[in-house]
N, C-alpha and C positions, 0 to 999 in steps of 0.2 A: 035348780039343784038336781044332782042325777040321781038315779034311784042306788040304793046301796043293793052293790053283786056279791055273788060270792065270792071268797076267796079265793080259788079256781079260778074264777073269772075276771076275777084283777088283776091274777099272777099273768092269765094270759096274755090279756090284754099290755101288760107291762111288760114283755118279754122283750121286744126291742125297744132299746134306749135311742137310738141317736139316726136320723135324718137329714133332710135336704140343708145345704149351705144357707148360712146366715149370720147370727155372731153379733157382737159387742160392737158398740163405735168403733171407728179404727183409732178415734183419741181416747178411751177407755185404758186406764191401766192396767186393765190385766189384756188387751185385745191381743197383744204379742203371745200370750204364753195359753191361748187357748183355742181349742179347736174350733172350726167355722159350722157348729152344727145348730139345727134348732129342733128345742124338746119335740119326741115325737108326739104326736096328737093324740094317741091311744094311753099316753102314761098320762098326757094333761087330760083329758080324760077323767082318767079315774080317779086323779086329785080333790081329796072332798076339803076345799081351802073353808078357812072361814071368814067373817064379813070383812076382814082387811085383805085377802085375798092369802092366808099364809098357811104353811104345812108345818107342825113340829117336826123337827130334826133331835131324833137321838142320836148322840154319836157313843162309839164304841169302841174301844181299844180290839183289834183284828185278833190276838192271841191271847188274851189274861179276859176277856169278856169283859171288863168294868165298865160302867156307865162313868163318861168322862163330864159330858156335858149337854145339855139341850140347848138347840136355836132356834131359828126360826127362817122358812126358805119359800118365796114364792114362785113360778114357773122358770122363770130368769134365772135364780139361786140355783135349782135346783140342774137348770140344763147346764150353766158353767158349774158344776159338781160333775156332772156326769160323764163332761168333752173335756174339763183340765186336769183328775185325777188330784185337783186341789177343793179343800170344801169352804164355800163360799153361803154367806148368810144373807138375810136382809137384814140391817141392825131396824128395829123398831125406834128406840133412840133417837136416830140417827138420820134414820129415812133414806140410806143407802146401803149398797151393799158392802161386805167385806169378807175379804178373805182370810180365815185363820192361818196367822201366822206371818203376815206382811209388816207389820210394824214390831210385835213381840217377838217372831224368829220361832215360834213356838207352832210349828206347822201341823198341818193334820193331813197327809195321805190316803187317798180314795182306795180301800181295798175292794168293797163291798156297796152298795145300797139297793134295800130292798124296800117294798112299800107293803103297809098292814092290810089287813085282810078289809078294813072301812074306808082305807084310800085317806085317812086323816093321819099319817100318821110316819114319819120315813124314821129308816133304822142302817145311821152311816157307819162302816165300820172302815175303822180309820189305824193307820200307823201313827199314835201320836208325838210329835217331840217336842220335849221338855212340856210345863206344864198346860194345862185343859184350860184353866180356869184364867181368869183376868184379875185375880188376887194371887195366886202364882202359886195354889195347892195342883197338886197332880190331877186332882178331879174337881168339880163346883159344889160337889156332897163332901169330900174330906170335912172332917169335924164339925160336920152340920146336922146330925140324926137327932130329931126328936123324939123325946120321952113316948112310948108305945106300951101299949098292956100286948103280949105276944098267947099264941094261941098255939094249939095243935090238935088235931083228930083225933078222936078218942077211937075204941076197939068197935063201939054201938054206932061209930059214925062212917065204918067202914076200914080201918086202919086196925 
């Protein structure tokens, strides 16, 4: 495991994406519609996976900020994210990959992805269309909020 850097230090490290030719099977379904690059080594790197080898993916609507939905992406995932401008997951399920929006039509657009300051943790921001979720709510939290006791800063706690 690599030591955790600072956040400075993984921005910089992560600053270029994309590298020497390589890519998907050429019998791979998506091998047509993406580009021939492989993750660069400085972002796998600073990928703190955990024991299945995987990073959480939030994803994000580019303009309204809402959390759409969480995945999950390992080096693979994450480099066909980065060279197709389409966002692709690992299903756990499934034990392959997939691309939002290939069967549903319910696609997701690569505006953005940045990695967290602990490298466990990506934040995709996306052009989504039509809904996020696989039950066909606009997001995977629409009418999911559980009961909370809510708080705020008192005047003595610095507010």
């Amino acid at each position: 495991m690599r030591p955790r850097g600072s956040c400075a230090a993984l921005e910089s490290e992560a600053m270029s994406t994309l590298t020497s030719p390589s890519g998907p099977p050429a019998d791979s379904p998506t091998a047509a519609t993406e580009a021939p690059y492989a993750l660069d080594p400085a972002i796998a790197a600073a990928l703190r996976k955990d024991d299945a080898g995987l990073v959480a993916a939030v994803v994000q609507q580019h303009d309204t900020l809402e959390v759409l939905m969480l995945g999950w992406m390992d080096e693979e995932a994450l480099r066909r994210t980065l060279s197709s401008g389409r966002v692709t997951f690992w299903s756990r399920s499934r034990s392959e990959y997939w691309r939002k929006g290939d069967t549903s039509g319910h696609r997701q657009w690569v505006r953005a992805v940045a990695l967290d300051c602990d490298g466990d943790a990506l934040l995709v921001s996306v052009d989504q269309e039509g809904a996020a979720c696989h039950t066909g709510t606009r997001t995977c939290f629409d009418g999911r909020a559980l009961p909370v006791v809510t708080a705020a800063p008192t005047a003595a706690e610095g507010r």
